[in-house]
Backbone as CSV, one residue per row, in Angstrom:
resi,resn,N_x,N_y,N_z,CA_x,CA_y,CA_z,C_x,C_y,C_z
1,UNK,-62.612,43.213,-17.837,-63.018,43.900,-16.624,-62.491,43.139,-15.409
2,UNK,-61.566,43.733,-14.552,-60.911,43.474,-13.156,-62.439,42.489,-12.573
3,UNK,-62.594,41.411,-11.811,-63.428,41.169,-10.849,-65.158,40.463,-11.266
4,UNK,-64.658,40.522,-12.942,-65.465,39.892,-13.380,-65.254,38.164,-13.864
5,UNK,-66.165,37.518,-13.908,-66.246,36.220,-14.188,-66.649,36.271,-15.945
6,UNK,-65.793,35.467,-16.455,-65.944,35.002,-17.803,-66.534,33.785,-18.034
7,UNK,-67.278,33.736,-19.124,-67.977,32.100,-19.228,-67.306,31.471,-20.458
8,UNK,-66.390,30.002,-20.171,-65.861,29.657,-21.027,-66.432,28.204,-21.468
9,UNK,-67.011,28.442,-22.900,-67.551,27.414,-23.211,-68.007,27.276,-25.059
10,UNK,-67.140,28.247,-25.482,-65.796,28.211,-25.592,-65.174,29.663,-24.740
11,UNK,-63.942,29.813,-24.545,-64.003,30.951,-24.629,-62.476,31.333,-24.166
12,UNK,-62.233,32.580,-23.124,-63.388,33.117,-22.681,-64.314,34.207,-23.504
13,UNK,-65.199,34.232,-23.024,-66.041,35.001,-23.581,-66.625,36.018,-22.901
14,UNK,-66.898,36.907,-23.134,-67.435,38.149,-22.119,-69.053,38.361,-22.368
15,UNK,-70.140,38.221,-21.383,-71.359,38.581,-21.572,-71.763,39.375,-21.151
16,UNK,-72.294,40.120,-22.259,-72.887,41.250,-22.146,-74.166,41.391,-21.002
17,UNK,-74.007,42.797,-20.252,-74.813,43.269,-19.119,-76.296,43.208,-19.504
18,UNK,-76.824,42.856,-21.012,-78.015,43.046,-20.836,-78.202,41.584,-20.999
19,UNK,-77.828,40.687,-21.098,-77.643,39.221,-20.904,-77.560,38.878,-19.531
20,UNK,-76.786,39.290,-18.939,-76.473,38.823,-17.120,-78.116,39.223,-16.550
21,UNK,-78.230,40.955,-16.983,-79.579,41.171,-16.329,-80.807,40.258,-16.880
22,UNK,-80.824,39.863,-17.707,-81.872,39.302,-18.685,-82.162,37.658,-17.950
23,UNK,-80.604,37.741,-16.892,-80.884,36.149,-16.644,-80.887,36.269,-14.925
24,UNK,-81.183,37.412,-14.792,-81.342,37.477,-13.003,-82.595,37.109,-12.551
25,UNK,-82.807,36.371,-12.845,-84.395,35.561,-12.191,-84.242,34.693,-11.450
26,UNK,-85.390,34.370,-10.740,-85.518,33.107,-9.820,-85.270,31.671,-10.800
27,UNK,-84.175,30.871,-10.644,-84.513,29.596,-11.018,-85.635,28.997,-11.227
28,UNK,-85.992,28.393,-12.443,-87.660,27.635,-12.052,-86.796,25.510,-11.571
29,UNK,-87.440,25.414,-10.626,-87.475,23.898,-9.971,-87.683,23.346,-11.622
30,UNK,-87.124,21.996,-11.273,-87.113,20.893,-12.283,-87.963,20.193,-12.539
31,UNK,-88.578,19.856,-10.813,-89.903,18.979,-10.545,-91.155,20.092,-10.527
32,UNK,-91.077,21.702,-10.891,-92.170,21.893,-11.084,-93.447,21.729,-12.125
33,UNK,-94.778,21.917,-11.683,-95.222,21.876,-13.323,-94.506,22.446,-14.078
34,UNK,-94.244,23.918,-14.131,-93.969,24.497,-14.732,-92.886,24.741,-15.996
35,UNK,-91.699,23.836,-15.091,-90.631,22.938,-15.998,-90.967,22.451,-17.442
36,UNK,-91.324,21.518,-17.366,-91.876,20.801,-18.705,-92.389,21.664,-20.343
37,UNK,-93.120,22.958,-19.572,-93.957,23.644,-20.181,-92.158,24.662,-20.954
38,UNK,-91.592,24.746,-20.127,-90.084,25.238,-20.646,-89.177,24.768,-21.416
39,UNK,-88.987,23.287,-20.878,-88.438,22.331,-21.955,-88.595,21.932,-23.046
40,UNK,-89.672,21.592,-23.375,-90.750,20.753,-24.200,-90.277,21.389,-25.691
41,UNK,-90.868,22.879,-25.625,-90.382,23.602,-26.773,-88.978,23.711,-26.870
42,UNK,-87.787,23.604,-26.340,-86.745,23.247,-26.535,-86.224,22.484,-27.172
43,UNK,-86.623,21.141,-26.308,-86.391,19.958,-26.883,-86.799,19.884,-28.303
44,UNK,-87.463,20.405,-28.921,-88.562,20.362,-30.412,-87.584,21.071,-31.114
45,UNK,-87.128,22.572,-30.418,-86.479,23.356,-31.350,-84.645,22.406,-31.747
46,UNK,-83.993,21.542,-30.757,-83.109,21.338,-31.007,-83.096,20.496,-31.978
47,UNK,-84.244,19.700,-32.216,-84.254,18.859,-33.156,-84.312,18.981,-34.210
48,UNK,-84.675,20.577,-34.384,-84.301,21.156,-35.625,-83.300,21.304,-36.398
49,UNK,-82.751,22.087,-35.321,-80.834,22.482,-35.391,-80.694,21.415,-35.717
50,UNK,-80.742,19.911,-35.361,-79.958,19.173,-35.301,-80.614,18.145,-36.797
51,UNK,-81.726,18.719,-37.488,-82.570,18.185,-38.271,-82.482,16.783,-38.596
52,UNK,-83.205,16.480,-37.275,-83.930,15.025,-37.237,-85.522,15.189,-37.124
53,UNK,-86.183,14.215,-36.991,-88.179,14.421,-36.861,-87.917,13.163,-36.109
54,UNK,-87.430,12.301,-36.371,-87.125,10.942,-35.457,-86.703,10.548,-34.513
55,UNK,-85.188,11.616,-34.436,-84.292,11.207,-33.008,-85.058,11.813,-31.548
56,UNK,-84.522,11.830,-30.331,-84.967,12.176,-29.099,-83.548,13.172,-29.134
57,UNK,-84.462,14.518,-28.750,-83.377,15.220,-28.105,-83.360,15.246,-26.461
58,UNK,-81.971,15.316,-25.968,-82.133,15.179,-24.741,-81.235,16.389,-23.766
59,UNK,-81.443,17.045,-22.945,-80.604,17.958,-22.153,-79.537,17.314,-21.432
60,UNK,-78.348,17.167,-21.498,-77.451,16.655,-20.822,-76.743,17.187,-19.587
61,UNK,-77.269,17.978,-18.413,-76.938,18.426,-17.663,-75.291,18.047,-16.986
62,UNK,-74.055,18.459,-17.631,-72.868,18.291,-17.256,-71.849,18.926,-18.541
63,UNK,-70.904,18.777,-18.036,-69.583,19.726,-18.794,-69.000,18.796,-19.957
64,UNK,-68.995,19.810,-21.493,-67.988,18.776,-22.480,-67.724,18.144,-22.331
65,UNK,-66.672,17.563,-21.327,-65.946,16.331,-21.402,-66.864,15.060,-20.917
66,UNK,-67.666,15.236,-20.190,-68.576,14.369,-20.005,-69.487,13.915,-21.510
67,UNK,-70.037,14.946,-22.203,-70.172,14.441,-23.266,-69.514,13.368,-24.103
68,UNK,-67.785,14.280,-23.789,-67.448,13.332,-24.821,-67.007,11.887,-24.726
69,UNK,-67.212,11.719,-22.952,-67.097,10.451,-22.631,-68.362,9.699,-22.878
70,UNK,-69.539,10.115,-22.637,-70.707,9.807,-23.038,-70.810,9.175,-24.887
71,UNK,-70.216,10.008,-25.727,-70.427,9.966,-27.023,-69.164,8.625,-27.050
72,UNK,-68.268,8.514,-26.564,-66.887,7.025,-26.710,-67.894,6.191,-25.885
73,UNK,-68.237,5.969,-24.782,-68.141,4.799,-24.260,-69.657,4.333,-25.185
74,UNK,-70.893,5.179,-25.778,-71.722,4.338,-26.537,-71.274,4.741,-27.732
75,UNK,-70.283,4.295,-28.473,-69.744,3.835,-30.060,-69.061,3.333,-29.876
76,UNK,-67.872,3.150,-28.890,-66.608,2.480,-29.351,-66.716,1.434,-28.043
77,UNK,-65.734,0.463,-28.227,-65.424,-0.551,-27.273,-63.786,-0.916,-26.626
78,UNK,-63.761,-1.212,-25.633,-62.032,-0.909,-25.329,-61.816,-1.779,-26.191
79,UNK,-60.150,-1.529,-27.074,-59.414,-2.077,-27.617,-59.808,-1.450,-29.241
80,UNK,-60.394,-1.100,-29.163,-60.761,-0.562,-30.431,-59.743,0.862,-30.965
81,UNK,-59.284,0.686,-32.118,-58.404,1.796,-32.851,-58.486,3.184,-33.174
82,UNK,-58.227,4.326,-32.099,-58.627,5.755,-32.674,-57.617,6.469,-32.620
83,UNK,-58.200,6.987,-33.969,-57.228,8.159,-34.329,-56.835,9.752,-33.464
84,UNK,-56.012,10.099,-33.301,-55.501,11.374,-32.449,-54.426,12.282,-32.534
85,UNK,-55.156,13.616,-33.244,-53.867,14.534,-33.498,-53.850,15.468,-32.404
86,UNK,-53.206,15.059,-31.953,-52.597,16.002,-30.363,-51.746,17.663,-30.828
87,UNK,-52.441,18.433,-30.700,-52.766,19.829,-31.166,-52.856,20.850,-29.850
88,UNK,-53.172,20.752,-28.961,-53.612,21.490,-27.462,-54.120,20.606,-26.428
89,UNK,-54.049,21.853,-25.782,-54.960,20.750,-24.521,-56.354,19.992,-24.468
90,UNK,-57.109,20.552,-25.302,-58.405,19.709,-25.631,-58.137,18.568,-26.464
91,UNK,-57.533,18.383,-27.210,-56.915,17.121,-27.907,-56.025,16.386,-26.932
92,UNK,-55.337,16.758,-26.333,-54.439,15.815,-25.121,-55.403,14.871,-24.127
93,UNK,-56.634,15.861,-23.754,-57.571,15.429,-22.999,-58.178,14.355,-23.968
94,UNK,-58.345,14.260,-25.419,-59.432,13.178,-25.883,-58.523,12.079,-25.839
95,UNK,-56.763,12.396,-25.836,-56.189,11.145,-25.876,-55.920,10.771,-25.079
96,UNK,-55.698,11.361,-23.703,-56.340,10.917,-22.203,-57.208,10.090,-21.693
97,UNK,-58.647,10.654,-22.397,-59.571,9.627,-21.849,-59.529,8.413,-23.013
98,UNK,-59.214,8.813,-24.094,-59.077,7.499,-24.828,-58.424,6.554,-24.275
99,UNK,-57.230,6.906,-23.412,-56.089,5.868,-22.970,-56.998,4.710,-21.708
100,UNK,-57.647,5.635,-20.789,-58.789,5.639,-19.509,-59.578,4.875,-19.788
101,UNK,-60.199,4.556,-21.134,-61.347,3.855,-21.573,-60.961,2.804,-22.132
102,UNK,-59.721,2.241,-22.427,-59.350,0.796,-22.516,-59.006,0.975,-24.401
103,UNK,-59.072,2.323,-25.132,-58.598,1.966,-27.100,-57.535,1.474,-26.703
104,UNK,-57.570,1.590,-28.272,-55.338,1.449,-28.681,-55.424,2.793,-28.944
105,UNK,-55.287,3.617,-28.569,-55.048,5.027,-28.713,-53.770,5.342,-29.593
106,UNK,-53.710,5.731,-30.950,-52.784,5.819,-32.094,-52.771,7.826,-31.578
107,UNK,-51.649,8.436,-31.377,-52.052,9.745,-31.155,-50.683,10.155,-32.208
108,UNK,-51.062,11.524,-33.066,-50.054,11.661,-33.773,-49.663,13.680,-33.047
109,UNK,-48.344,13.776,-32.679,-48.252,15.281,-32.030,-48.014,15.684,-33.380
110,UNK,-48.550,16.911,-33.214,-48.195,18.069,-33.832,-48.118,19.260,-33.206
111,UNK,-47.319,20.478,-34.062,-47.690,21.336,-33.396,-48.474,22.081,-32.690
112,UNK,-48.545,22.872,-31.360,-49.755,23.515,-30.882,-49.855,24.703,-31.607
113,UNK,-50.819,25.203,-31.746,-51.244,26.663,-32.256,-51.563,26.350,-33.595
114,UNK,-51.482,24.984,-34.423,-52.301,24.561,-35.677,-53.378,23.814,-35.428
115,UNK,-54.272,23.523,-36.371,-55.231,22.682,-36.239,-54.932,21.653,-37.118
116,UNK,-55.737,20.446,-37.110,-55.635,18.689,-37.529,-55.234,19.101,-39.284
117,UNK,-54.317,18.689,-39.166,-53.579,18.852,-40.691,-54.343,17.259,-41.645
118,UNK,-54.878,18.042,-42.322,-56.047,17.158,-43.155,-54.788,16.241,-44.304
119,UNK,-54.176,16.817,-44.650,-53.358,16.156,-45.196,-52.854,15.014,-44.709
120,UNK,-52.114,15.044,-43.849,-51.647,13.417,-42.874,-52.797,13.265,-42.724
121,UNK,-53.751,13.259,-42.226,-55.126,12.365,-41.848,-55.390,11.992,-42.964
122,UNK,-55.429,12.330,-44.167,-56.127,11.825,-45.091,-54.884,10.907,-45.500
123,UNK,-53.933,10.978,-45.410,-52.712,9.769,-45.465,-53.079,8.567,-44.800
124,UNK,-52.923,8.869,-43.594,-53.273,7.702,-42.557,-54.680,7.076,-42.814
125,UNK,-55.608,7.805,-42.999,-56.685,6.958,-43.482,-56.853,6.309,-44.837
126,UNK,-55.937,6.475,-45.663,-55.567,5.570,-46.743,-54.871,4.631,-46.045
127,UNK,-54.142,4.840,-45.802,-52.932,3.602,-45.423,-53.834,2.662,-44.166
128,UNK,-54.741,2.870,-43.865,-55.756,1.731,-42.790,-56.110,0.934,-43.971
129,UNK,-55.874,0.273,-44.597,-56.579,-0.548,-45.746,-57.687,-1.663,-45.247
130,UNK,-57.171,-2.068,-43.846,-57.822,-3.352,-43.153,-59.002,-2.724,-42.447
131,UNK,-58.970,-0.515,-42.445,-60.142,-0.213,-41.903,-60.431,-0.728,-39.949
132,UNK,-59.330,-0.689,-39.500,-58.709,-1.124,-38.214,-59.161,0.020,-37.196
133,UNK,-59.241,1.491,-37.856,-59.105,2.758,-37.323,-60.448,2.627,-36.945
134,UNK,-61.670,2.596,-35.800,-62.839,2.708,-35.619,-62.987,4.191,-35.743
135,UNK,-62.179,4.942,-35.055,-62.893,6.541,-35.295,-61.384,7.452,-34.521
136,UNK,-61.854,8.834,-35.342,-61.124,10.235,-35.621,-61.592,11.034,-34.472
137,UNK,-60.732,11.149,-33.285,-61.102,12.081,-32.309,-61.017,13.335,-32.504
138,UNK,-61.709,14.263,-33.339,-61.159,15.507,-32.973,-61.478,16.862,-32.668
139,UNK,-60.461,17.931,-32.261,-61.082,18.489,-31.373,-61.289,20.123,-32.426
140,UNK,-62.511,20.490,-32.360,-62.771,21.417,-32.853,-62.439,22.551,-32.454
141,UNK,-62.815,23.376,-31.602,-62.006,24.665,-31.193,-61.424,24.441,-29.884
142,UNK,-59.848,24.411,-30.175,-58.897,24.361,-29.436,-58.961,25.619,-28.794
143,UNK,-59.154,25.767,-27.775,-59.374,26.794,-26.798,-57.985,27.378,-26.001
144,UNK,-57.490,26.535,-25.910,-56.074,26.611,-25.244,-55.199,27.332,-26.645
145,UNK,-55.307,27.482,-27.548,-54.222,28.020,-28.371,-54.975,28.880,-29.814
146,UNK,-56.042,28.868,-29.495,-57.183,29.533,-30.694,-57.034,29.344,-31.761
147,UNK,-57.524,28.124,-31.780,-57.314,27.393,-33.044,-58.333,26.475,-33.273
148,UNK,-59.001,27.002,-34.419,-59.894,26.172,-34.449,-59.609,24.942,-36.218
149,UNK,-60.034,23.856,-35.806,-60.051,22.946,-37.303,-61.101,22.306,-37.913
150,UNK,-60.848,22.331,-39.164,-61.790,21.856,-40.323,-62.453,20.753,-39.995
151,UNK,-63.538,20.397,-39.584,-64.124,19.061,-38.942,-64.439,19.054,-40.323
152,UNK,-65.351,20.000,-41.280,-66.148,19.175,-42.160,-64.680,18.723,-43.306
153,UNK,-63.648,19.218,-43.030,-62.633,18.270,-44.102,-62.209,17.091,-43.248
154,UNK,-62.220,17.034,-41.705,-62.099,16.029,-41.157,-62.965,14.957,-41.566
């Protein structure tokens, strides 16, 4: 539709009119009572999805990539070894900020419009024998070329 806004997250994606109307309400404040009483059950239900009873779920108010700087800078440490199959632009970006955050950023190109070819990865992670590689950046749905890859063979 000409003049409409798409929400991409992944996407784009088109939302449906009884969704847009469904969400034309007044904002509720953060600091109201009322807040909490909204969250609360949230927070409970994600912990489902995410089936823990132990962990803290938490709302992260900001965009993917912030996450995923959030999720590198508490696991990894600069200088540390990660893996990177450069596939699209969401993979360019993890080997971006990988570079930004002080790894050894190992990035292997491949073509765009495929996803992380499990085969070489599973090469290369044999051939780490010394276990040097701290961690496998990768990017699940490539948005830029619609392509999405096998995390759970990752």
């Amino acid at each position: 539709m000409a003049g409409r806004n798409h929400l991409y997250i992944p996407g784009p994606t088109n939302v449906p009119n009884e969704i847009l109307n469904a969400m034309h309400i007044p904002m509720e404040d953060h600091r109201s009572p009322v807040f909490p009483k909204l969250l609360t059950p949230l927070l409970q239900d994600l912990k489902k999805i995410f089936k823990t009873e132990t962990g803290q779920a938490f709302v992260f108010p900001a965009t993917g990539t912030a996450g995923w700087e959030i999720a590198l800078t508490n696991t990894l440490n600069p200088g540390d070894k990660v893996l990177i199959y450069r596939f699209g632009q969401f993979s360019h970006l993890w080997a971006e900020m990988g570079k930004r955050l002080g790894f050894d950023v190992e990035i292997h190109q491949e073509t765009w419009g495929k996803g992380i070819p499990l085969d070489k990865l599973e090469a290369r992670l044999k051939e780490d024998t010394g276990h040097e590689i701290k961690a496998v950046l990768a990017t699940h749905n490539e948005t830029a070329t619609g392509v999405t890859s096998d995390i759970g063979g990752v």
